[in-house]
C-alpha positions as CSV (number, residue, x, y, z in Angstrom):
1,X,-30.3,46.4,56.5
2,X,-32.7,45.3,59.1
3,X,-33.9,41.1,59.1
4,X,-38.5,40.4,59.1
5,X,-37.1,37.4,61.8
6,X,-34.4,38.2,63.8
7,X,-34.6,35.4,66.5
8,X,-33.3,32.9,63.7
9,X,-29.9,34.8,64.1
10,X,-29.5,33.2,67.4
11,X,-28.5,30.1,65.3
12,X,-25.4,32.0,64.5
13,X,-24.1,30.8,67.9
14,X,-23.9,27.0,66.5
15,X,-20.8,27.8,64.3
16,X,-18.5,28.4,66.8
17,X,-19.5,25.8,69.2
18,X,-19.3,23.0,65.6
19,X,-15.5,24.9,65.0
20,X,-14.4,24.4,68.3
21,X,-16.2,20.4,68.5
22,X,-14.4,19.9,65.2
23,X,-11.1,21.0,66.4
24,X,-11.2,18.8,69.5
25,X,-12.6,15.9,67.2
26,X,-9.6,16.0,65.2
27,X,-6.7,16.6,67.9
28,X,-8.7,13.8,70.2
29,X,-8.6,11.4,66.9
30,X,-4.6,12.4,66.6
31,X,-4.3,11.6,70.1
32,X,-5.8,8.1,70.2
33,X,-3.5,7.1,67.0
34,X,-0.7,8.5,68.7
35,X,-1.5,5.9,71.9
36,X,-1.6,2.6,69.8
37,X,0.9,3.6,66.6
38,X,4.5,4.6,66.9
39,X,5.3,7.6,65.5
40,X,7.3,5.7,62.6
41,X,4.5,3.8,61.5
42,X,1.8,6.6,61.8
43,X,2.6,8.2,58.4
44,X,2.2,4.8,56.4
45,X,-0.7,4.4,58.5
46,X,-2.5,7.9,57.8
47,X,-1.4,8.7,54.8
48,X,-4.5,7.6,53.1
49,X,-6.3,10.0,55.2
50,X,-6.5,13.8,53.5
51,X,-7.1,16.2,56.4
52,X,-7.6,19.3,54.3
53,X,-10.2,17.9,51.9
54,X,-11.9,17.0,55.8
55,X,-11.1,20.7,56.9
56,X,-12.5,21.9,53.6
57,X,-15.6,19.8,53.3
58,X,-16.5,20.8,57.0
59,X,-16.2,24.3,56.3
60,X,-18.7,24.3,53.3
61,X,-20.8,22.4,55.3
62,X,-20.7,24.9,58.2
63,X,-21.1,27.9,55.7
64,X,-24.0,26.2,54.3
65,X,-25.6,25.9,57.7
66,X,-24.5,29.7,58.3
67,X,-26.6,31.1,55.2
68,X,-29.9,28.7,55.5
69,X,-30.2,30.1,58.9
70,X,-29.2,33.9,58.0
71,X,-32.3,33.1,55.0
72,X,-35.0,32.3,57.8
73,X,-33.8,35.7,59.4
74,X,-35.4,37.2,56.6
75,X,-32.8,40.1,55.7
76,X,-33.8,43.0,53.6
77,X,-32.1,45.9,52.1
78,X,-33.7,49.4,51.3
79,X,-36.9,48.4,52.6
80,X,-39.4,49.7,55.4
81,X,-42.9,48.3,56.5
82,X,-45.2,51.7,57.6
83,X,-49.2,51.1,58.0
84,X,-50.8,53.4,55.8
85,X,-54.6,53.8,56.4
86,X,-56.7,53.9,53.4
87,X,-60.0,55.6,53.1
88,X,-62.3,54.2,50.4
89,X,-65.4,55.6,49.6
90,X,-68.6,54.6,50.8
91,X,-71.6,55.1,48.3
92,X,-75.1,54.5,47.8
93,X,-77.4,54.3,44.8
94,X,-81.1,55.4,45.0
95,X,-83.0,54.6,42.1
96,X,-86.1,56.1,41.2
97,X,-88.6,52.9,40.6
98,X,-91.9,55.1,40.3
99,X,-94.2,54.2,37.6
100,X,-92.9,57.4,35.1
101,X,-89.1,55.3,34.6
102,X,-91.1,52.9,31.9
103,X,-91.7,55.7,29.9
104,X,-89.4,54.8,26.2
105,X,-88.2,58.0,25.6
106,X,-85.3,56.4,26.5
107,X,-84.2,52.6,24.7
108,X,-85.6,50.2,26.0
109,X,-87.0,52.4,29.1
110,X,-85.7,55.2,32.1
111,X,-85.6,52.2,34.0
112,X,-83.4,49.8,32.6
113,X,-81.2,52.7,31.1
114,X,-80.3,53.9,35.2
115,X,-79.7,50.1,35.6
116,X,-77.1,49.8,33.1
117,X,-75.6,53.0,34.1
118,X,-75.6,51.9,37.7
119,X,-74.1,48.8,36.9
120,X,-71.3,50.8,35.1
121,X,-70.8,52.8,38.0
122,X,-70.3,49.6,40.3
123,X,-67.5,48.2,38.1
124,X,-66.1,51.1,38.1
125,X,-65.1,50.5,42.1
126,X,-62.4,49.5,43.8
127,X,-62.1,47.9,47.4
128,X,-65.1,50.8,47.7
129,X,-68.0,50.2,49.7
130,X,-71.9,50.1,47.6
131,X,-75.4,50.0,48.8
132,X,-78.5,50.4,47.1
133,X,-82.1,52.1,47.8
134,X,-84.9,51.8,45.6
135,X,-87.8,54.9,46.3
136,X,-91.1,55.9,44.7
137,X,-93.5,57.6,47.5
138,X,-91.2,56.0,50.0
139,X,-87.8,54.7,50.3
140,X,-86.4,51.3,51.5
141,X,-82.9,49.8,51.7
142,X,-82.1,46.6,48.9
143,X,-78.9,46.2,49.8
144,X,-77.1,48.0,52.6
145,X,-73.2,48.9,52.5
146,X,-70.7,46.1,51.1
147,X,-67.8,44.9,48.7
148,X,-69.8,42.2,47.4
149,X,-70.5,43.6,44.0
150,X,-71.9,41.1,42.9
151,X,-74.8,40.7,45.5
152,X,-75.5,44.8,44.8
153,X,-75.9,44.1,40.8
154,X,-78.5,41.0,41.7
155,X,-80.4,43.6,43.4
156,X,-80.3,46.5,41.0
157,X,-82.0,43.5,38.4
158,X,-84.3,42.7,40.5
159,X,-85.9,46.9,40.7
160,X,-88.8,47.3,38.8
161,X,-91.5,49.7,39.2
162,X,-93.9,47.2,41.7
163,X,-90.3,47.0,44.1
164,X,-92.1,50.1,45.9
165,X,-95.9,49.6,45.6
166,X,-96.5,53.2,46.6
167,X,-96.6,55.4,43.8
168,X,-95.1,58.9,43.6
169,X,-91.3,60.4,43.9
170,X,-89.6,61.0,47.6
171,X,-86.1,61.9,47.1
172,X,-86.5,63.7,50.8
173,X,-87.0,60.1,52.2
174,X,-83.8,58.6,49.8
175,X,-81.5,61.3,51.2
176,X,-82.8,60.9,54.5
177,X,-82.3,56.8,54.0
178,X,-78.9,57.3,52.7
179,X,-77.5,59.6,55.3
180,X,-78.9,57.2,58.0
181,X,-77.6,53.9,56.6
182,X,-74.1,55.1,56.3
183,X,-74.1,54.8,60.2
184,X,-70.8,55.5,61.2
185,X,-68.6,55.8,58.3
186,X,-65.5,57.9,57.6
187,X,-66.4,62.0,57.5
188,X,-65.7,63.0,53.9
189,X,-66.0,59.6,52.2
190,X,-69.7,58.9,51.9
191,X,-71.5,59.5,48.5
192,X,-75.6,59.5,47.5
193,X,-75.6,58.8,43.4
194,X,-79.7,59.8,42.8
195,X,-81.2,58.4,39.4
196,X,-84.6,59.9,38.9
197,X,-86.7,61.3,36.1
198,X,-88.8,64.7,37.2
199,X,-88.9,66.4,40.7
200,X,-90.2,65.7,43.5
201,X,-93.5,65.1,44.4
202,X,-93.7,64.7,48.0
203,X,-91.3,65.4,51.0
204,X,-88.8,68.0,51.1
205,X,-85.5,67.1,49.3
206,X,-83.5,70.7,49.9
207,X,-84.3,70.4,53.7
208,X,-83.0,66.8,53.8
209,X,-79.9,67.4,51.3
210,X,-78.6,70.4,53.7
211,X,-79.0,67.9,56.4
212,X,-76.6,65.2,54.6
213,X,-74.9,67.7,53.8
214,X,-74.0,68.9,57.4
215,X,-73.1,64.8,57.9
216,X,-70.6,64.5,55.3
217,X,-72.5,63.1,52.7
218,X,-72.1,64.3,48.6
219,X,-75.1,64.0,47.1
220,X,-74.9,64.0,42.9
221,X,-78.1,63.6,40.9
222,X,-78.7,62.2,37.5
223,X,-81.5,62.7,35.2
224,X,-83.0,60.7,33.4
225,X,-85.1,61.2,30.2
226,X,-85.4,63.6,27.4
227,X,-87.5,67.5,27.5
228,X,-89.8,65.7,24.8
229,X,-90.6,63.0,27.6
230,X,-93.2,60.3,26.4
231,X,-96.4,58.2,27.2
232,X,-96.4,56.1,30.4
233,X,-97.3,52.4,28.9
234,X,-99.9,51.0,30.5
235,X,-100.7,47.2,31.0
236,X,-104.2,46.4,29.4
237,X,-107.0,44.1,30.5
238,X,-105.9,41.7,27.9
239,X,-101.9,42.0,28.9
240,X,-101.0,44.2,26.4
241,X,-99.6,47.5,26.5
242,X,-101.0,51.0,25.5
């Protein structure tokens, strides 16, 4: 048994300094009678007075008084307190906004399908840290590491194919990105979730994934598309699409 506020115990030391005022109270009220009764009128006198419902009433009292200050000490029974450090993961999301993810071989389009999937992912997570980088033929940073979901998931709606006006694919400068914006994080814990649609076409991604590699960071890639592929649509003059 061990008490979460031990100093309230130190009330304890009331209840025998209230026994011991009581108990000169009482002989100190006997006394006094004594002085101005004679002892053959005291008992008519008295008799109206019952001193054990006065001892008895006291004594709840006091016990009363003896509990509310042993509940502020906070005891506890088969309990113990020990920190425990957790480590959550840390994990960015590169998405793949080149000009290729509005191809439809895929409903409604690449793009919008790796949103919805990266959205899954997020509410998948819990306490976890999330980031987000949007690349095409270079990378940038929408949202760096946080909890706040919600602000990541504003951000993945917001990617479309003109959030990187150059064209092209450079998952060398994602990884690259990724291992440098997770800074200082915990060894082992850090993540890079790639959504693209066809290899790369500038940088070199196996030089930069051996160097996340060497800083802790997992890198898992996921396609997206089909081996058919399809027609880039392409805005017209007159705002259509062909």
């Amino acid at each position: 048994m061990n008490f979460g506020a031990p100093q309230w115990l130190w009330g304890l030391l009331l209840v025998p300094a209230l026994i011991a005022l009581f108990i000169r109270a009482e002989r100190r009220g006997v006394l006094r009678l004594r002085e101005f009764v004679s002892a053959r009128l005291l008992p008519q006198l008295a008799g109206s007075v019952n001193r054990p419902r006065r001892v008895l009433r006291f004594a709840l009292q006091l016990a009363g008084l003896a509990l509310a200050t042993i509940s502020l000490a906070q005891p506890r029974w088969g309990y113990t307190f020990e920190d425990v450090k957790r480590k959550g993961l840390d994990l960015l999301i590169a998405v793949d906004t080149s000009r290729s993810m509005l191809s439809n071989d895929v409903q409604p389009n690449r793009l919008e399908r790796v949103k919805l999937a990266a959205r899954d992912l997020i509410n998948e997570l819990q306490g976890d840290r999330v980031g987000l980088i949007a690349f095409a033929g270079r990378a940038f940073l929408q949202a760096p590491l946080t909890i706040d979901y919600e602000a990541v998931m504003e951000s993945i709606n917001d990617l479309d194919t003109k959030t990187i006006p150059e064209g092209g694919t450079n998952i060398s400068e994602a990884i690259s990105l990724a291992t440098q914006s997770f800074g200082k994080s915990a060894m082992g814990n850090r993540a890079l979730a790639i959504f693209t649609d066809g290899e790369e076409l500038s940088g070199d991604a196996v030089k930069s994934a051996k160097a996340a590699a060497d800083a802790g960071v997992r890198i898992f890639t996921i396609g997206v598309g089909t081996p058919a592929g399809s027609l880039i649509p392409v805005n017209g003059e007159d705002g259509g699409t062909a």
